[in-house]
C-alpha positions as CSV (number, residue, x, y, z in Angstrom):
1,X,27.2,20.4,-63.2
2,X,29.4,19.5,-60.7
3,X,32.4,16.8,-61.0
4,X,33.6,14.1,-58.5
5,X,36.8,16.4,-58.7
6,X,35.2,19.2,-57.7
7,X,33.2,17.7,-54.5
8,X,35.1,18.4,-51.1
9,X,32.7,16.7,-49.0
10,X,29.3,14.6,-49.2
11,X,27.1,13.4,-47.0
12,X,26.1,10.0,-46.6
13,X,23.3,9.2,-48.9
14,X,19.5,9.7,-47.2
15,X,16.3,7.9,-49.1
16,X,13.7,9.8,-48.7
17,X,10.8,8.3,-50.8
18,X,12.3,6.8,-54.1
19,X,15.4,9.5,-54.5
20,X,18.8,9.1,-52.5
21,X,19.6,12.7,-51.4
22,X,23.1,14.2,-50.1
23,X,24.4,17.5,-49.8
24,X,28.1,18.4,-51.1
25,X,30.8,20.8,-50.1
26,X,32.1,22.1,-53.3
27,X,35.2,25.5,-53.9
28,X,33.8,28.4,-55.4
29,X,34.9,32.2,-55.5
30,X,33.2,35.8,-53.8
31,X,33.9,39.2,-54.4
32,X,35.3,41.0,-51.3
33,X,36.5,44.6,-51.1
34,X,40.3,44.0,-50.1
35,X,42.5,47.6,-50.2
36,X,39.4,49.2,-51.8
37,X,39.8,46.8,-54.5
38,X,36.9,44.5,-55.2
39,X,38.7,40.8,-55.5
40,X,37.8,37.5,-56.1
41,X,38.6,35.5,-53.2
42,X,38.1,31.5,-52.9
43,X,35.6,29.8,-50.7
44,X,33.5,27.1,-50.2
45,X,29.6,26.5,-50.5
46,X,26.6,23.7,-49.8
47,X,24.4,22.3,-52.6
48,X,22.3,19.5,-52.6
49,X,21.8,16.8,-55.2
50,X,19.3,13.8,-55.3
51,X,19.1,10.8,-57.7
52,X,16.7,8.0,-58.8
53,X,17.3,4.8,-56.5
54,X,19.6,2.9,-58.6
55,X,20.9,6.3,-61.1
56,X,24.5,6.9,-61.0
57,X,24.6,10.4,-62.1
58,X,23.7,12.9,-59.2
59,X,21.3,16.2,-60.3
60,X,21.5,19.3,-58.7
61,X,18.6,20.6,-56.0
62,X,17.3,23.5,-58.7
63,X,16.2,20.6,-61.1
64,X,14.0,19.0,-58.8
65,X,10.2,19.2,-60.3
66,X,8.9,20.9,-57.8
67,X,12.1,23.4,-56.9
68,X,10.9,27.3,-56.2
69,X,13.8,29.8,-55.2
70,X,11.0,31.8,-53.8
71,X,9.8,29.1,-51.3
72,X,12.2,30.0,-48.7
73,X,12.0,27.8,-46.1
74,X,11.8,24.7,-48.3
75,X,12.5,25.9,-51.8
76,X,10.1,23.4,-52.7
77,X,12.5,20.6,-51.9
78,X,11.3,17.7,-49.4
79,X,11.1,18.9,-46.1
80,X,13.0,16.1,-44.5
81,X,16.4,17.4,-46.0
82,X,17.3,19.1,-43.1
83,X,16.7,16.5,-40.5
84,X,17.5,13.4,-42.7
85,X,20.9,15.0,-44.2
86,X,21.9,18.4,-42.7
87,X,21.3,17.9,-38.9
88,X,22.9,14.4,-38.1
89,X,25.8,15.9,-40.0
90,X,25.9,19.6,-39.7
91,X,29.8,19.3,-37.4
92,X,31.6,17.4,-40.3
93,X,29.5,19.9,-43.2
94,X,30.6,23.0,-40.9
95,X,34.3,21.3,-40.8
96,X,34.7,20.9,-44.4
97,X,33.3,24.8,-44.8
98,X,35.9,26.5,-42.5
99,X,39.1,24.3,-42.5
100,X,42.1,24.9,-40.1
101,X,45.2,25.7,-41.4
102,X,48.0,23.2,-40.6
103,X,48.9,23.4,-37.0
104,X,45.5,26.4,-36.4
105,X,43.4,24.5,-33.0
106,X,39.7,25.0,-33.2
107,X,38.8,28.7,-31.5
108,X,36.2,27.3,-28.2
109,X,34.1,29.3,-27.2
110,X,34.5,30.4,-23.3
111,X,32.7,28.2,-20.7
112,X,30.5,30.8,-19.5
113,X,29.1,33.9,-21.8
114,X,30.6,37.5,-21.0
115,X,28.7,39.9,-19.3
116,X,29.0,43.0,-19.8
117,X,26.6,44.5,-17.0
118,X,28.3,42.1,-14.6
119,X,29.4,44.3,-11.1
């Protein structure tokens, strides 16, 4: 279970029918091959949680009654998550997932896209 500590960033909370839903931005670890060397290496990852209207303690997505890791473009979670909570906030969820180092500005991409075949 996840701790107030341990949350990075949350969404505002979205209602959809009689749960509050938000999805967090929490530090976690993968393995990379650094050196030929297979190393832990810190990140950070998206869940999202839903409680009861009126509950203070927040469950995680996979307990939802009706939650299937096979059902891939839903996973059995209501189908409004993504436009209720990840769309109107996906620029401060991708900010919290790749932070700039001190002083780093944000890499733009170029006005108009290189072409390659251009004469």
């Amino acid at each position: 279970m996840t701790t107030t500590a341990d949350v990075l960033y949350a969404t505002p909370v979205a209602l959809i029918g009689k749960h509050e839903w938000r999805l967090i931005v929490t530090p976690s670890t993968t393995l990379e091959l650094v050196n030929g060397t297979w190393t832990q290496v810190p990140c950070r990852v998206t869940a999202y949680e839903y409680r009861r209207i009126g509950d203070t303690i927040w469950h995680p997505a996979r307990h939802w009654p009706t939650y299937n890791h096979n059902d891939g473009c839903f996973a059995g979670l209501p189908r409004t998550l993504g436009p209720k909570v990840y769309d109107s906030h996906e620029a401060a969820i991708k900010a919290a997932l790749n932070p700039l180092p001190p002083g780093a500005a944000p890499v733009t991409p170029p006005a108009q896209p290189f072409d390659l075949f251009a004469a």
